[in-house]
Structure formats: C-alpha cells, structure tokens
C-alpha positions in Angstrom: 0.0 0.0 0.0 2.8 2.5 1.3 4.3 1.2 -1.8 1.5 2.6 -4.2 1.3 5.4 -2.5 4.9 6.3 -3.2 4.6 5.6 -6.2 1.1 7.4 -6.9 3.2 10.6 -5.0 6.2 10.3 -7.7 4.3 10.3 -10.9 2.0 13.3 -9.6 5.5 15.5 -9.0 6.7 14.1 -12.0 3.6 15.0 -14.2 3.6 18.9 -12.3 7.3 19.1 -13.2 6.4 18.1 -16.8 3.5 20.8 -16.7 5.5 23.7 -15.2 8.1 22.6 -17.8 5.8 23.0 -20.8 3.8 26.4 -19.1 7.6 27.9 -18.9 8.1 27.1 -22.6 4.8 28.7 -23.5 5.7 31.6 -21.8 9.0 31.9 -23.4 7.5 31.3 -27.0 4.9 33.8 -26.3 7.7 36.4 -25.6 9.5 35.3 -28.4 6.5 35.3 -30.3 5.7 39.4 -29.1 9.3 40.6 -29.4 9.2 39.1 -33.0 5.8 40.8 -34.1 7.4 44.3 -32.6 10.1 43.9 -35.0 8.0 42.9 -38.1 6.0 46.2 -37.0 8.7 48.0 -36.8 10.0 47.1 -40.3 6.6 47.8 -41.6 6.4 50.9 -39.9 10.2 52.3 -41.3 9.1 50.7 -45.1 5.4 52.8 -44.8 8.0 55.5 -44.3 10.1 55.2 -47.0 7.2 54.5 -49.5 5.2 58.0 -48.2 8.6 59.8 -49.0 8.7 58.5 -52.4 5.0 59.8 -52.5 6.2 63.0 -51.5 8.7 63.2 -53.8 6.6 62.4 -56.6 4.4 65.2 -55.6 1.8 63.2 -53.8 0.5 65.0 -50.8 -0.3 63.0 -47.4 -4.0 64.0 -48.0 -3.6 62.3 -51.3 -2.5 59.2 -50.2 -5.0 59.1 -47.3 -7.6 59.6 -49.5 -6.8 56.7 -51.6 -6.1 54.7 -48.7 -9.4 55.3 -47.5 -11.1 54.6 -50.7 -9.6 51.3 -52.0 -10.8 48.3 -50.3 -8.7 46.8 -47.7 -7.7 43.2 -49.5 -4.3 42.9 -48.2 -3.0 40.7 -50.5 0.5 41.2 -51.7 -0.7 41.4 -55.5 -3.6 44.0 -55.1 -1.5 46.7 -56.4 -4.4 48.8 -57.5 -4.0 51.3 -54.8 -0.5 51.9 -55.7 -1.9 52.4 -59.7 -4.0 54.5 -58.9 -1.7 56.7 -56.6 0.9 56.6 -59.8 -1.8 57.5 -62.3 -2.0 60.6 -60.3 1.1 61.7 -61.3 
C-alpha cells in the first residue's frame, strides 16, 4: 500500500514538473512570439515611411495618399496593387 502510495506521489510530481516545464516554454514562445511581431512592425512601420517619402517626392501630398487609402478596399494581399496604380496615375 505505502508502496502505491509512493509511487502514486512520484508520478503526480513528475507529471507537475512536466506541466511547469511545458507552461515555462509557453511563456518563453509567447515572448519570443511578441518581441518578433514588434520587429515585423517596426519594419513595416520604417518601409510605410520610406514608401510615403517616395509619395512625396513624386508630388503626392499625405492628403492624397490618405484619400486613396481610405477609398480602396482593404484586401491585403500582396498582389492588389491597384491602390498603388492609382496613386501613380496621379502623377
């Protein structure tokens, strides 16, 4: 019985350790995941930049550009480049 009971005891600490073990890894891959998605904003963020002063330089005004952005539907897919046509046909 005290035998069991041990034994019961061993595999319940064993099974917490495993869970604590696999909540810390969560943890960490959710950090990783956050600190990874800051960056990818941040790259976004500097390459919106760089695209609005190529705007600019092509005479488009930031009302211009927010205009169209407001207008176009929001697909997001990397080949709906009509938004960008349309900006350019402005020119």
């Amino acid at each position: 019985m005290r035998r069991n009971q041990r034994n019961s005891r061993a595999r319940k600490q064993a099974y917490l350790k495993d869970l604590e073990h696999r909540w810390n890894e969560c943890l960490r891959l959710g950090v990783q995941a956050s600190a990874d998605m800051q960056q990818a904003a941040r790259k976004v963020s500097h390459e919106n930049e760089q695209l609005r002063k190529m705007l600019h330089e092509r005479g488009l005004t930031d009302d211009m550009i927010k205009d169209e952005l407001l207008s176009s539907p929001t697909t997001g897919g990397p080949s709906d480049y009509s938004s960008a046509s349309k900006l350019f046909a402005k020119l």
